[in-house]
C-alpha positions in Angstrom: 0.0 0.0 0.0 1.4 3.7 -1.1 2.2 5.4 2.3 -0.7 8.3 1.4 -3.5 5.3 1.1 -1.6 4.4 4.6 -1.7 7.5 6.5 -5.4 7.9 4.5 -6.5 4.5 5.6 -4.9 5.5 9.5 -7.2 8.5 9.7 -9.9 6.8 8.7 -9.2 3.9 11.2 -9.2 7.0 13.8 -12.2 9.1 12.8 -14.7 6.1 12.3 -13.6 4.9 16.1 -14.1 8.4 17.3 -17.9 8.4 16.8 -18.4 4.5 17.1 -22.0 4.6 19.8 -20.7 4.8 23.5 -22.5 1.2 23.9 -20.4 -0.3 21.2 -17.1 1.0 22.9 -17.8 -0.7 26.1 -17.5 -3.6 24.9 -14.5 -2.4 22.3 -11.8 -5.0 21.8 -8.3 -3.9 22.9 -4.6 -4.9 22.0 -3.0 -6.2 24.8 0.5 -7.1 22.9 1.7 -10.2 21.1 1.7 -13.9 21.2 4.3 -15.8 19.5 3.6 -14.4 15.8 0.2 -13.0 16.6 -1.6 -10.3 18.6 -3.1 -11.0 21.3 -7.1 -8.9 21.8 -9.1 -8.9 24.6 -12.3 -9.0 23.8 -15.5 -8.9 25.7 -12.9 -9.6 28.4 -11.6 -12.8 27.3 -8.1 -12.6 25.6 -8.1 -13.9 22.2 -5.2 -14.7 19.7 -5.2 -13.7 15.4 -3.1 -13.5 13.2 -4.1 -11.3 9.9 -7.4 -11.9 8.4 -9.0 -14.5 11.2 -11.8 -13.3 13.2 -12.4 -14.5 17.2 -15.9 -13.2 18.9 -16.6 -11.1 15.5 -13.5 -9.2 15.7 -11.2 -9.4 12.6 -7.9 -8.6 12.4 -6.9 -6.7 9.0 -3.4 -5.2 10.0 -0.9 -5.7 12.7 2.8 -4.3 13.2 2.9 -5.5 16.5 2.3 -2.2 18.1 -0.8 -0.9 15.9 -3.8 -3.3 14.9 -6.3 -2.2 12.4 -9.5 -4.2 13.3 -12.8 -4.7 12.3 -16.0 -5.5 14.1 -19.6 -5.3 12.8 -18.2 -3.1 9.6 -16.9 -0.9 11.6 -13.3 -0.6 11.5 -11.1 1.1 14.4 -7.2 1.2 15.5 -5.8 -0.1 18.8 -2.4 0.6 19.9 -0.5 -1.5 22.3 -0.2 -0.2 26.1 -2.3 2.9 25.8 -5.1 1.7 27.1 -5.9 -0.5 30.6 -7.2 -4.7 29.7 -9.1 -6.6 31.6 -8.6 -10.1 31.0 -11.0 -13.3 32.3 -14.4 -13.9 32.9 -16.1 -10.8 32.8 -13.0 -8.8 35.1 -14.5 -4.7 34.6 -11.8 -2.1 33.0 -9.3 -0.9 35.8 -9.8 2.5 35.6 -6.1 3.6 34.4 -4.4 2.0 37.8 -3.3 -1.4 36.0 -0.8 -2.3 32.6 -1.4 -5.5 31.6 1.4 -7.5 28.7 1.9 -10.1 27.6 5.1 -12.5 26.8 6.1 -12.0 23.1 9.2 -14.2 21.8 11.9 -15.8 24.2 9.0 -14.7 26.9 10.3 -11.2 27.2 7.7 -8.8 28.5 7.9 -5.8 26.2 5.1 -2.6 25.7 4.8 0.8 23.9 4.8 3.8 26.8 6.4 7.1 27.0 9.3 8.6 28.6 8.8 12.1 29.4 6.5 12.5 27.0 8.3 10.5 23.8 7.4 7.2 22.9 10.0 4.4 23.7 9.5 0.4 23.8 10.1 -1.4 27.3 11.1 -4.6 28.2 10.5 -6.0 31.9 13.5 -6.5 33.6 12.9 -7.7 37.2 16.5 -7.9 37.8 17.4 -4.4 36.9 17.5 -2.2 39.9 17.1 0.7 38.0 14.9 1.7 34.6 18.2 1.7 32.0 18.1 3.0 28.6 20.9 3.6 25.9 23.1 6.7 25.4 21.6 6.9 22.0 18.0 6.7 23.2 18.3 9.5 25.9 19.4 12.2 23.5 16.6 11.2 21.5 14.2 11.9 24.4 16.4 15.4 25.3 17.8 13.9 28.6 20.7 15.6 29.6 22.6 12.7 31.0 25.8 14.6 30.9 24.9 16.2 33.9 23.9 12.9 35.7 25.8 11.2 38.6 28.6 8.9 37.0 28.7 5.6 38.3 30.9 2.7 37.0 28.4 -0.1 35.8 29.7 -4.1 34.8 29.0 -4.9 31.7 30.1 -7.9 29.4 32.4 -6.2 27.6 34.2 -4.9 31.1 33.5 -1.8 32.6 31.5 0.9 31.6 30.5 4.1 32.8 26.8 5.3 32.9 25.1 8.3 34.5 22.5 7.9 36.9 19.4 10.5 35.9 15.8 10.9 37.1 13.1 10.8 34.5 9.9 13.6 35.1 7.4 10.7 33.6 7.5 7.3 32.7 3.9 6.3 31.0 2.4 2.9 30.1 -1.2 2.8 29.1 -3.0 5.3 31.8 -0.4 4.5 34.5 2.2 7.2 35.0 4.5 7.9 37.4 6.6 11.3 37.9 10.4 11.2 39.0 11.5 7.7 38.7 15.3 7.4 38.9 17.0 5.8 35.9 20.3 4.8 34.6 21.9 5.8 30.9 24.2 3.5 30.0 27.0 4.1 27.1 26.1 1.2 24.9 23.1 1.1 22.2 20.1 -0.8 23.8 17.2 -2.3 21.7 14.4 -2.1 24.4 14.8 0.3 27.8 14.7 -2.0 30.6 11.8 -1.3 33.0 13.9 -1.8 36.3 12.4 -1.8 40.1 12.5 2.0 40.2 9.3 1.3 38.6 8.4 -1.7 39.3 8.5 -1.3 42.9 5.8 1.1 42.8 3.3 -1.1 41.7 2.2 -4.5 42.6 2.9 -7.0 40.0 1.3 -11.0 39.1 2.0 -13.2 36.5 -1.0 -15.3 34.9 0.1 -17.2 32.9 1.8 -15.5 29.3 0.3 -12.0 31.0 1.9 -9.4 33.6 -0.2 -7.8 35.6 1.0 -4.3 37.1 -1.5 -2.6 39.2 -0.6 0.8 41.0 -0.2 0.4 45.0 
């Protein structure tokens, strides 16, 4: 597809999901991340896996990049985005109001979501052994972090050692859940995913069910 049918195709995604009736968007499905090689929708509460062009509950899936799914559901077709938005998942569970993230396990069973770092958008990836939230050199000056003026501190890394600077991030957002001042690491080496260490995680209770992660505010 030409990128203007694209960005054409986007906006209309948006606009028709704008005015869909208030009763259908109760119910609306949401993207709740990947499984294996497909996304993974909760709908109706009940998380459901398709790949491109199979349907589950009346829901069918007509585009998926991993982070953006085009959808459609009773002709109506509407855009879901990965992490911006709370899931409930299981019998019937209501919405959580903004105070809960839920992902799930994508390859090697990596835990990894869209969110924002003071205000930019950045991918994450769990790390429950990271004390801190760490992202790459590279990364920071993309967000405008000044991490020339944060705290040195020698870190180990496989190559010997390194040194990184210890900074403090104004937001870190996932879906609805956002958190102001959370300290953070920038190391010197290019990094694929930040890692979303226990200066986060700490503040919010966390279960595993299964393939999901469940992170609900304290």
């Amino acid at each position: 597809m030409e990128p203007g049918l694209k960005r054409g195709a986007a906006l209309l995604a948006a606009l028709v999901a704008a005015f869909v009736p208030l009763w259908a968007a109760a119910q609306a499905p949401m993207l709740a991340g990947r499984m294996g090689d497909k996304a993974l929708i909760v709908i109706d509460g009940r998380a459901r896996t398709l790949g491109v062009g199979q349907t589950a509950q009346g829901v069918t899936l007509l585009r998926w990049d991993g982070d953006d799914a085009l959808v459609e559901q009773g002709g109506v077709p509407s855009r879901l985005r990965a992490g911006v938005a709370p899931v409930a998942v299981g019998g019937g569970v209501p919405p959580s109001s903004g105070r809960e993230i839920v992902i799930a396990a994508g390859p090697g069973g990596h835990f990894i979501t869209g969110g924002t770092i003071d205000g930019h958008a950045v991918r994450f990836m769990v790390d429950t052994g990271a004390t801190l939230v760490a992202l790459g050199r590279a990364e920071a000056e993309r967000i405008g972090i000044d991490w020339r003026h944060g705290q040195p501190v020698v870190t180990q890394t496989a190559n010997g050692p390194a040194t990184a600077a210890l900074v403090t991030l104004a937001t870190l957002r996932i879906g609805d859940v956002e958190l102001a001042n959370v300290p953070a690491m920038v190391v010197p080496a290019p990094m694929p995913n930040v890692l979303l260490g226990n200066s986060f995680l700490s503040r919010l209770q966390m279960r595993r069910e299964n393939d999901l992660m469940r992170l609900e505010l304290k």
